[in-house]
PDB file of the backbone (N, CA, C, O) and the ligand in Angstrom, with CONECT records:
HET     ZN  A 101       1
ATOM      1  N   UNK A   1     -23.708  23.096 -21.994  1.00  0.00           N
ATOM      2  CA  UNK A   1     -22.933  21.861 -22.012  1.00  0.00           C
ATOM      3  C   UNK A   1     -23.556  20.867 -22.981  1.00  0.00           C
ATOM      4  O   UNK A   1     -24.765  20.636 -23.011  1.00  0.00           O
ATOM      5  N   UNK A   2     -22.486  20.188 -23.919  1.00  0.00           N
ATOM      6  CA  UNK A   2     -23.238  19.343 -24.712  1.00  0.00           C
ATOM      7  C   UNK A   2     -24.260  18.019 -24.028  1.00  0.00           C
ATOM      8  O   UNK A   2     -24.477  17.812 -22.834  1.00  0.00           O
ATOM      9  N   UNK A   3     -24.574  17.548 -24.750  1.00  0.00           N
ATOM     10  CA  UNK A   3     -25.633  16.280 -23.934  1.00  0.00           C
ATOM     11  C   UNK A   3     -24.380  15.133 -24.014  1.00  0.00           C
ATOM     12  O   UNK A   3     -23.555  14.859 -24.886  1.00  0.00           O
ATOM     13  N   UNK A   4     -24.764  14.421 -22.177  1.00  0.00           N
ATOM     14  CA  UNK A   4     -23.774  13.512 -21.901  1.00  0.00           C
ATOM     15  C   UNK A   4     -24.085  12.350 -22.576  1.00  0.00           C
ATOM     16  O   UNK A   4     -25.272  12.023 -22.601  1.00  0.00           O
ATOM     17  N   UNK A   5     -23.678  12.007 -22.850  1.00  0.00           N
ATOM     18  CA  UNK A   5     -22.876  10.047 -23.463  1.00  0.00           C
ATOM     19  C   UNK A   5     -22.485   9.840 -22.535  1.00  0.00           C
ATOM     20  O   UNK A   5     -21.907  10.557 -21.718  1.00  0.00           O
ATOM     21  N   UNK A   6     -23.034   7.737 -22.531  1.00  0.00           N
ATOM     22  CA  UNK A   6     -21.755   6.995 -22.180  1.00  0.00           C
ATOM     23  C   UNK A   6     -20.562   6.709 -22.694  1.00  0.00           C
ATOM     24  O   UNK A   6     -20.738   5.886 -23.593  1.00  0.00           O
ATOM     25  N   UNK A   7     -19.611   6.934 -22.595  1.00  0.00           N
ATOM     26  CA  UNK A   7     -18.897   6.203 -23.694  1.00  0.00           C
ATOM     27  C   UNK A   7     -18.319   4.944 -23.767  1.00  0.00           C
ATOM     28  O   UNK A   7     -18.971   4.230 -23.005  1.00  0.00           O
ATOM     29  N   UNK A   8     -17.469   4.330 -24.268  1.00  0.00           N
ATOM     30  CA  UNK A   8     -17.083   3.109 -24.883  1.00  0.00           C
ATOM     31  C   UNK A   8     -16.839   2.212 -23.861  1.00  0.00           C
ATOM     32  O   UNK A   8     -17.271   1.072 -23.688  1.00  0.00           O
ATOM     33  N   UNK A   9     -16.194   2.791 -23.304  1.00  0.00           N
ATOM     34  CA  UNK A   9     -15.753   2.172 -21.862  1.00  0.00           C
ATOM     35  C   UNK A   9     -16.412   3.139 -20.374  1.00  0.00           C
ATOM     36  O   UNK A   9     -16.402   4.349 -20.147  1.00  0.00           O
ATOM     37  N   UNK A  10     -16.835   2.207 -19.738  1.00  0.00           N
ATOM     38  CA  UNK A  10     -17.344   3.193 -18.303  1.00  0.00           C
ATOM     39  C   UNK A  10     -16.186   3.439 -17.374  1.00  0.00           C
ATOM     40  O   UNK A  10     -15.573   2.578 -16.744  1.00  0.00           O
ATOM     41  N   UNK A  11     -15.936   4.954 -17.379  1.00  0.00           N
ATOM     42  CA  UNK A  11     -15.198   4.868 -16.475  1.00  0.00           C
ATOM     43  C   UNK A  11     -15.609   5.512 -14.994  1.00  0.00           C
ATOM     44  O   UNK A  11     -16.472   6.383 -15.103  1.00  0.00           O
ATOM     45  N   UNK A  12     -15.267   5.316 -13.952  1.00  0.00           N
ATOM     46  CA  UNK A  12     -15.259   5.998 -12.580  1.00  0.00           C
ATOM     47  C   UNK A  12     -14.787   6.855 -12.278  1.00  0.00           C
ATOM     48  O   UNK A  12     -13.591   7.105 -12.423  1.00  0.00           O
ATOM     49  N   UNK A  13     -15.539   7.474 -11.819  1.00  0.00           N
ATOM     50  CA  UNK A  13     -15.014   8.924 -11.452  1.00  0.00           C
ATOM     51  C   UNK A  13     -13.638   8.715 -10.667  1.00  0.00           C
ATOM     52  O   UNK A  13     -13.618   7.884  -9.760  1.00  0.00           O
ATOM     53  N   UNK A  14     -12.473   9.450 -10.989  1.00  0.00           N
ATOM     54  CA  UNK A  14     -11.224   9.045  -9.850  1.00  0.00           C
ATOM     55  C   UNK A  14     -11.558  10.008  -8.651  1.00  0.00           C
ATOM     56  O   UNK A  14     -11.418   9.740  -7.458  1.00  0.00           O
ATOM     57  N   UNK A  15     -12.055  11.252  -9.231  1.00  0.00           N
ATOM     58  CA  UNK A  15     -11.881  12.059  -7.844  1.00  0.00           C
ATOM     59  C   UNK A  15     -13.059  11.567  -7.035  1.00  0.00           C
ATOM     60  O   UNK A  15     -12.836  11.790  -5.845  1.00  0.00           O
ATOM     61  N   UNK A  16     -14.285  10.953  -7.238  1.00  0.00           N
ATOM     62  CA  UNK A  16     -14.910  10.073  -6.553  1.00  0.00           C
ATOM     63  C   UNK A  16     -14.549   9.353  -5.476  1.00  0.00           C
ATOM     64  O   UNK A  16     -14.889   9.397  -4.293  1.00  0.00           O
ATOM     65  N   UNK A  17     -13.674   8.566  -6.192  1.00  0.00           N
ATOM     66  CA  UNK A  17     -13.129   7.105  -5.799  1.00  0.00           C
ATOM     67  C   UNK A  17     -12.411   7.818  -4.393  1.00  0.00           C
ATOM     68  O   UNK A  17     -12.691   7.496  -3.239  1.00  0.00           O
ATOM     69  N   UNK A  18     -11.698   8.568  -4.687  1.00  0.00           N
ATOM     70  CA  UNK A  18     -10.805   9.116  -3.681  1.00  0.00           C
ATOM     71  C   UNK A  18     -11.169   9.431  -2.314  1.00  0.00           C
ATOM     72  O   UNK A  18     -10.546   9.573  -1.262  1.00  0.00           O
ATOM     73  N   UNK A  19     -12.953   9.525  -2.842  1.00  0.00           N
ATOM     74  CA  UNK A  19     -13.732  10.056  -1.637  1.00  0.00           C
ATOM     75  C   UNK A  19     -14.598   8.970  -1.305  1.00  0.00           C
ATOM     76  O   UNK A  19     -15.532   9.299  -0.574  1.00  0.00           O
ATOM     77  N   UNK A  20     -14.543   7.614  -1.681  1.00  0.00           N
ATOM     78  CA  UNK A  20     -15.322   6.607  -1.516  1.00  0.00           C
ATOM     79  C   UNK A  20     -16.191   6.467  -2.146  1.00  0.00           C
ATOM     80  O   UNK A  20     -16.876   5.478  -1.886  1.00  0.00           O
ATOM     81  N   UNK A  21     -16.680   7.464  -3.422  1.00  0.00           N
ATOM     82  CA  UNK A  21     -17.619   7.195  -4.017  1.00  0.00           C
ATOM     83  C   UNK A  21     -17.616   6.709  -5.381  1.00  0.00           C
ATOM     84  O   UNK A  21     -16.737   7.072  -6.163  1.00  0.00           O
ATOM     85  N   UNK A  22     -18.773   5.713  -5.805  1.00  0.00           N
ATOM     86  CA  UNK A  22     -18.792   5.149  -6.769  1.00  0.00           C
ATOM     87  C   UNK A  22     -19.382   5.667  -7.550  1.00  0.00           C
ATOM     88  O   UNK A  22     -20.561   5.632  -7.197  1.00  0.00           O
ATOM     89  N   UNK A  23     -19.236   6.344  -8.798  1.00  0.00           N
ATOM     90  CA  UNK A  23     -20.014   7.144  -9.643  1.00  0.00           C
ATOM     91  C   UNK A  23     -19.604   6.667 -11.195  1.00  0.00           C
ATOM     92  O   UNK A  23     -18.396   6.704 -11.434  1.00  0.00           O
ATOM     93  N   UNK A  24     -20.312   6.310 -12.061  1.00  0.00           N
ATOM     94  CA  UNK A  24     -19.983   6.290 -13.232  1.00  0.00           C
ATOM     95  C   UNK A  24     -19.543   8.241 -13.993  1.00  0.00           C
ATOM     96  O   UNK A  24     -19.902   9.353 -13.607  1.00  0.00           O
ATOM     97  N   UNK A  25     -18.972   7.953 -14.734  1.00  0.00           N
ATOM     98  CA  UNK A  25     -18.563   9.404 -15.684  1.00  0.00           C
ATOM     99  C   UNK A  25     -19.510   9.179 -17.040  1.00  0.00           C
ATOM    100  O   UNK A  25     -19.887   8.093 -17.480  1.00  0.00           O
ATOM    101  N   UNK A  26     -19.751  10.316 -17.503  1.00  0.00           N
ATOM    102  CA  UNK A  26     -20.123  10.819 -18.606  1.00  0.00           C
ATOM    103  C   UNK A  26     -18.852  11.122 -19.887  1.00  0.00           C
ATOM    104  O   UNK A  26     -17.732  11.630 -19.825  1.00  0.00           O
ATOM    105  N   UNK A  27     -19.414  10.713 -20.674  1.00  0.00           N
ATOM    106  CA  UNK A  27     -18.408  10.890 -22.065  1.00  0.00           C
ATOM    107  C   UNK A  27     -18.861  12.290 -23.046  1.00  0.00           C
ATOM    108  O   UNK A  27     -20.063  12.242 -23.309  1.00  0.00           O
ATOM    109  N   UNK A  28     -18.300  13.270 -23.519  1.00  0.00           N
ATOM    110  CA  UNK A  28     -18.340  14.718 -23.811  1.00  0.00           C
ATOM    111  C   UNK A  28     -17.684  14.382 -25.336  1.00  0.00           C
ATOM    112  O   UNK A  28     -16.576  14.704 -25.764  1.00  0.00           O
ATOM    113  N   UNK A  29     -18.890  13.530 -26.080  1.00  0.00           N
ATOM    114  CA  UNK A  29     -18.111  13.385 -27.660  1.00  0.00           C
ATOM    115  C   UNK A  29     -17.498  14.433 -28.167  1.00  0.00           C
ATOM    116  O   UNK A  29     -16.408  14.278 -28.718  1.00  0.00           O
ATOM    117  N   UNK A  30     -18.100  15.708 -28.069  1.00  0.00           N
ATOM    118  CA  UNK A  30     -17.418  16.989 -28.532  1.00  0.00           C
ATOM    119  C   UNK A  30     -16.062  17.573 -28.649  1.00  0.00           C
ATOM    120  O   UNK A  30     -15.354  18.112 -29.499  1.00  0.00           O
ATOM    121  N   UNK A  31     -16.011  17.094 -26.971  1.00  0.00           N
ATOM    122  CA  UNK A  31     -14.343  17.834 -26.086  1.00  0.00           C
ATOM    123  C   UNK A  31     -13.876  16.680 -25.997  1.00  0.00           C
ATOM    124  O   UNK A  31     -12.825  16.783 -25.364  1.00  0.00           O
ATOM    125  N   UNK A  32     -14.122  15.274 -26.366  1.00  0.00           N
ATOM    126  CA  UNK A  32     -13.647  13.882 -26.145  1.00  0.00           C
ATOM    127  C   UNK A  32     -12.950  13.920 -24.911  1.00  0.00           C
ATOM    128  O   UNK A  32     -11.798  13.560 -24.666  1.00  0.00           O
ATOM    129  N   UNK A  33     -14.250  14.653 -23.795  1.00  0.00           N
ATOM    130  CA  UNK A  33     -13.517  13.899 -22.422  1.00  0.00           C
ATOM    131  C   UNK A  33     -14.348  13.497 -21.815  1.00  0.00           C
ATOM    132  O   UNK A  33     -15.498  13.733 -22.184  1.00  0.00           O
ATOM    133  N   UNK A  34     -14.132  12.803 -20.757  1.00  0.00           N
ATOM    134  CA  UNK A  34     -14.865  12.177 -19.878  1.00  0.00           C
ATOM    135  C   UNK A  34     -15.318  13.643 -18.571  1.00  0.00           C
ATOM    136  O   UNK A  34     -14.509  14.509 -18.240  1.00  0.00           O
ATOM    137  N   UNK A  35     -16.524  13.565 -18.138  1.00  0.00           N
ATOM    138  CA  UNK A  35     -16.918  14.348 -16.852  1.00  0.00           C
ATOM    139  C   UNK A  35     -17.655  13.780 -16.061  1.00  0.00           C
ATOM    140  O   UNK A  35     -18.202  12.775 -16.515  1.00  0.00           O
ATOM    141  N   UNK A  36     -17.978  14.162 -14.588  1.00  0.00           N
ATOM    142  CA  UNK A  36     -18.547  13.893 -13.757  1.00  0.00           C
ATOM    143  C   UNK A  36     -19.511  14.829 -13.678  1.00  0.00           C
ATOM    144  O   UNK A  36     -19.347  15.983 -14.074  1.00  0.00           O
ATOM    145  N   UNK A  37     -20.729  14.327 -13.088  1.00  0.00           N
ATOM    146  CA  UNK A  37     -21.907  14.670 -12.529  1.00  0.00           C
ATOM    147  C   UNK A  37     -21.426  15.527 -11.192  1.00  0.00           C
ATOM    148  O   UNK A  37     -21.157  16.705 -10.955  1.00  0.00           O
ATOM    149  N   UNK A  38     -21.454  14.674 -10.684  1.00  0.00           N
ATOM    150  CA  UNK A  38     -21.586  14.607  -8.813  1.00  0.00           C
ATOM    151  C   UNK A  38     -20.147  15.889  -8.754  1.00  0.00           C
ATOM    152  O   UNK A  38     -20.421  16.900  -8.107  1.00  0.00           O
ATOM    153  N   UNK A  39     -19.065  15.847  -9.237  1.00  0.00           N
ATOM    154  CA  UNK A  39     -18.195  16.526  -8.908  1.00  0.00           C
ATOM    155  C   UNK A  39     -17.771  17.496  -9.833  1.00  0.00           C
ATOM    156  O   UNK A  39     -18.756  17.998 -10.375  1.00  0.00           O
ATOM    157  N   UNK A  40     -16.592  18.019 -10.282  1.00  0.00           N
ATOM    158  CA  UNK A  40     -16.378  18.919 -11.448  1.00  0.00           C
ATOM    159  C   UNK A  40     -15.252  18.392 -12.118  1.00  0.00           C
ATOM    160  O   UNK A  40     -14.589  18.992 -12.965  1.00  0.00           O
ATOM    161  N   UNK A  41     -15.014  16.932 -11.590  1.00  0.00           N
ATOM    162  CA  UNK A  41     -14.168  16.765 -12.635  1.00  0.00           C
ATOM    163  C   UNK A  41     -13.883  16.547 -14.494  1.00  0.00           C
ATOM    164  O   UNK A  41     -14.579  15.765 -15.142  1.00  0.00           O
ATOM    165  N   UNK A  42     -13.394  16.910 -14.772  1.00  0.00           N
ATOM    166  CA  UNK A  42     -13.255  16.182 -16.106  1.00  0.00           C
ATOM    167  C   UNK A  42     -11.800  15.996 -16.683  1.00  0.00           C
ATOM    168  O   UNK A  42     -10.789  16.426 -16.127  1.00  0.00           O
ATOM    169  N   UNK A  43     -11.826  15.351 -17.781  1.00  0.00           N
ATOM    170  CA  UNK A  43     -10.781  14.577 -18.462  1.00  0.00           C
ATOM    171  C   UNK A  43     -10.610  14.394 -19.451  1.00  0.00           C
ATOM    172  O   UNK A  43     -11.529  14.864 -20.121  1.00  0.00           O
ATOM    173  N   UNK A  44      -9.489  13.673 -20.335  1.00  0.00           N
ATOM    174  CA  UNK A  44      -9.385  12.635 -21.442  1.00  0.00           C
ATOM    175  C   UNK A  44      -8.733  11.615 -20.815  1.00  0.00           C
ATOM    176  O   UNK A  44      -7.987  11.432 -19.854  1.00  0.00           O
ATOM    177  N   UNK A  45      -9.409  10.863 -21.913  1.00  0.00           N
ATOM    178  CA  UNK A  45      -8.759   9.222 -21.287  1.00  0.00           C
ATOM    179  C   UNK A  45      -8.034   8.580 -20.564  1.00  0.00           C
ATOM    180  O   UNK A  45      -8.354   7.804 -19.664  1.00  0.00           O
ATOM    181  N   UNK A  46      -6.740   8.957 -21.026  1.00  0.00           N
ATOM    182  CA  UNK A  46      -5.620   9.048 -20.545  1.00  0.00           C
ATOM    183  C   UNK A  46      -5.273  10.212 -18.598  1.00  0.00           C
ATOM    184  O   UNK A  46      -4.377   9.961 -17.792  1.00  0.00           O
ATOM    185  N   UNK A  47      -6.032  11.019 -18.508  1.00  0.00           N
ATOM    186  CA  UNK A  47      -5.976  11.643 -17.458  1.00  0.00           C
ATOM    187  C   UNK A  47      -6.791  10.526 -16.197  1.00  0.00           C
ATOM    188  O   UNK A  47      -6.299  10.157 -15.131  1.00  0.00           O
ATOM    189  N   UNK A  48      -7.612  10.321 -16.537  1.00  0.00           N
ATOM    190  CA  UNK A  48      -8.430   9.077 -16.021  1.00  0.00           C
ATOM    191  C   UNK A  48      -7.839   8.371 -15.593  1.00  0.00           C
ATOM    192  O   UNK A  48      -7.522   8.386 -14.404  1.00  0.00           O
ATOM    193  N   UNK A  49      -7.387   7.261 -16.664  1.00  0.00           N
ATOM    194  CA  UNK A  49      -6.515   6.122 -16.759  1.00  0.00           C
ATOM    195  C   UNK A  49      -5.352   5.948 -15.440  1.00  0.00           C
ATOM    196  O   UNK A  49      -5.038   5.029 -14.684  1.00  0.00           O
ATOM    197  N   UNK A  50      -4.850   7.631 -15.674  1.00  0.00           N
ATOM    198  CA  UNK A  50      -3.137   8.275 -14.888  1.00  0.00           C
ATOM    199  C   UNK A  50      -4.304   8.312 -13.736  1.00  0.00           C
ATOM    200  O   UNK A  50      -4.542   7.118 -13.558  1.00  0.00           O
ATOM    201  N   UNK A  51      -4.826   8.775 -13.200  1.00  0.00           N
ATOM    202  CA  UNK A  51      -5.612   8.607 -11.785  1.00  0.00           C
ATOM    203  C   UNK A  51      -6.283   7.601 -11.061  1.00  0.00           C
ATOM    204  O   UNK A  51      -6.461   7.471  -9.849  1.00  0.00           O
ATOM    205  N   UNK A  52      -6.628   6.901 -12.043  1.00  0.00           N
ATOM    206  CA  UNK A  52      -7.011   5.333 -11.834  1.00  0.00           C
ATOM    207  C   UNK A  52      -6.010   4.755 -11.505  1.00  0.00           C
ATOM    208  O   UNK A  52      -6.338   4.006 -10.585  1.00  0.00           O
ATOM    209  N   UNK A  53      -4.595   4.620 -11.787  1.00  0.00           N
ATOM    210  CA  UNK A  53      -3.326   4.104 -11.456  1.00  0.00           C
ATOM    211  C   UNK A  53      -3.015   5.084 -10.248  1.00  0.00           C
ATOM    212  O   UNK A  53      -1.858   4.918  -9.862  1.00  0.00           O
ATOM    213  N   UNK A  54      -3.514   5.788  -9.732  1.00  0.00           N
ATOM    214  CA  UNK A  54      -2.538   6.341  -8.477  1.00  0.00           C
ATOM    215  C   UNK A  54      -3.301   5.689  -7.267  1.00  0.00           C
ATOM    216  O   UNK A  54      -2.854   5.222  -6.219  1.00  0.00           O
ATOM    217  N   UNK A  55      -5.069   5.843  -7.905  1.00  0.00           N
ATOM    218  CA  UNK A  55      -5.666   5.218  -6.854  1.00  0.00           C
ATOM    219  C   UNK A  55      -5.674   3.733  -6.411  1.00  0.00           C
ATOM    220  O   UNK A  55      -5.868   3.311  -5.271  1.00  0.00           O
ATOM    221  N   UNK A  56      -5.409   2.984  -7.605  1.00  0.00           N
ATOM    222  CA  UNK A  56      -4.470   1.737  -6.873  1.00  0.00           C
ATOM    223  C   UNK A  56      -3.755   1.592  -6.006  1.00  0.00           C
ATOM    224  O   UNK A  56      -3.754   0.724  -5.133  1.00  0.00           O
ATOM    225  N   UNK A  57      -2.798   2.793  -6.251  1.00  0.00           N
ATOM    226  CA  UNK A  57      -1.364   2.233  -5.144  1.00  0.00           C
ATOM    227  C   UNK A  57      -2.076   2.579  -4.149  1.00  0.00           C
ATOM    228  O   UNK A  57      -1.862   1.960  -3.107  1.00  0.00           O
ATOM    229  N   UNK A  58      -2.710   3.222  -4.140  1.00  0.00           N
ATOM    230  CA  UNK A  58      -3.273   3.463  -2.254  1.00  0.00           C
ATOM    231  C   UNK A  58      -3.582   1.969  -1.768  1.00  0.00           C
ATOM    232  O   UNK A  58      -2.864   1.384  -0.957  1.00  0.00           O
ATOM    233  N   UNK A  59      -5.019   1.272  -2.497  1.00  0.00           N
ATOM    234  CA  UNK A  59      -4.900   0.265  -1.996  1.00  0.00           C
ATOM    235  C   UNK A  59      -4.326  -0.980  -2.499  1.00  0.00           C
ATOM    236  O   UNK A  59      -4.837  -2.059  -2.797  1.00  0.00           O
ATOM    237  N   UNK A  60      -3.092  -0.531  -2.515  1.00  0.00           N
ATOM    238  CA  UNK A  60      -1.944  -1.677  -3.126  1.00  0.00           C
ATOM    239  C   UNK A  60      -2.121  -3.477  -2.594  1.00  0.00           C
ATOM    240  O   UNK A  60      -2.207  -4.602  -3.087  1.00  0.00           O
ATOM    241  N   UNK A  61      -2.096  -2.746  -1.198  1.00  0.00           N
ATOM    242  CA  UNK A  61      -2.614  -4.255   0.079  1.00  0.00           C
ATOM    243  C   UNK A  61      -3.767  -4.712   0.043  1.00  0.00           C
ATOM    244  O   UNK A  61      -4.007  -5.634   0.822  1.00  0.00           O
ATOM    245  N   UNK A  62      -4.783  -4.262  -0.797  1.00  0.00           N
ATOM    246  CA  UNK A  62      -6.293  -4.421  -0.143  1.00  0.00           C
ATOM    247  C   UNK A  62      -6.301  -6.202  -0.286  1.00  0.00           C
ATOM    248  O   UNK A  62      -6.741  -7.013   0.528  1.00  0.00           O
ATOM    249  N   UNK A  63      -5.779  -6.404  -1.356  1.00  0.00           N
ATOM    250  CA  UNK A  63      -6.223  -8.029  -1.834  1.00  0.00           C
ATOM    251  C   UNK A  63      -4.958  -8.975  -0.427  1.00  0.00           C
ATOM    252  O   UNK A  63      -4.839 -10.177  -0.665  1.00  0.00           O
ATOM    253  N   UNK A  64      -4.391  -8.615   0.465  1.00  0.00           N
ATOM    254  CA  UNK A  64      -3.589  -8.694   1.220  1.00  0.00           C
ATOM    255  C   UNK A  64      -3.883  -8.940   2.047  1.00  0.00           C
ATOM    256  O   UNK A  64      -4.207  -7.957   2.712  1.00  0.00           O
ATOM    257  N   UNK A  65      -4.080 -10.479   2.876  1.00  0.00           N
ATOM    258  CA  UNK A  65      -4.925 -10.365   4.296  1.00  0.00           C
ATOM    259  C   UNK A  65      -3.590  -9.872   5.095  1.00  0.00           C
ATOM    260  O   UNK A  65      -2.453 -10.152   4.716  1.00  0.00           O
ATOM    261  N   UNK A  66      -3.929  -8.998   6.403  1.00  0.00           N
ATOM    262  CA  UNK A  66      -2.776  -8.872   6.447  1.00  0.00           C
ATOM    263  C   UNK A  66      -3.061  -9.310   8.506  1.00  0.00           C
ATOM    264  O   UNK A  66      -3.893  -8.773   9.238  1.00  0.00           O
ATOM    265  N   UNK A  67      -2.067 -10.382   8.887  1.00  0.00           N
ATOM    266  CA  UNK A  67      -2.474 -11.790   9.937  1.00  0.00           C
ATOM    267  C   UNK A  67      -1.251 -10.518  10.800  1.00  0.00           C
ATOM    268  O   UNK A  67      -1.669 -10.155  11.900  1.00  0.00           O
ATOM    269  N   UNK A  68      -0.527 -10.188  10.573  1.00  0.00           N
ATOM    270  CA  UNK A  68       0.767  -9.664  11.717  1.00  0.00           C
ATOM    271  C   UNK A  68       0.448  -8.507  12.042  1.00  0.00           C
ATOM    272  O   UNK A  68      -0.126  -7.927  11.120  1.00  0.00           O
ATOM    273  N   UNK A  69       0.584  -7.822  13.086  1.00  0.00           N
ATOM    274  CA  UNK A  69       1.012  -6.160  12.844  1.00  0.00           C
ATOM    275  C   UNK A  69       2.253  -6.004  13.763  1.00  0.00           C
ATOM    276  O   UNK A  69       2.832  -4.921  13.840  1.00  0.00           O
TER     277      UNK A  69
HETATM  278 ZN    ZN A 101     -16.620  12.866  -9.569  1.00  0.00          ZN2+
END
């Protein structure tokens, strides 16, 4: 495996996130994708990005106090 980079922008692991964990990713100048340590994910930018947006909607409400049930 080539030697990891940060790259330009830090991104988070999504499949992390999914699991509560906070992990920065590694940047793969070679294959110009992003990978994880801790897990097996990897990516390009854009795959990231598209997973980073799903894991939002989960917590769509978080910024939401929410007073009723
Ligand atoms: Zn990961």
């Amino acid at each position: 495996m080539a030697q990891g980079r940060k790259g330009k922008l830090n991104y988070r692991c999504p499949r992390c996130l999914m699991r509560e964990i906070d992990m920065d990713m590694l940047f793969d100048t070679d294959k110009g994708e992003y990978y994880c340590l801790r897990c097996s994910f990897f990516g390009p930018e854009a795959e990231v990005l598209r997973l980073n947006a799903q894991f939002r909607t989960k917590y769509l409400d978080r910024t939401t106090r929410i007073t009723e049930f």
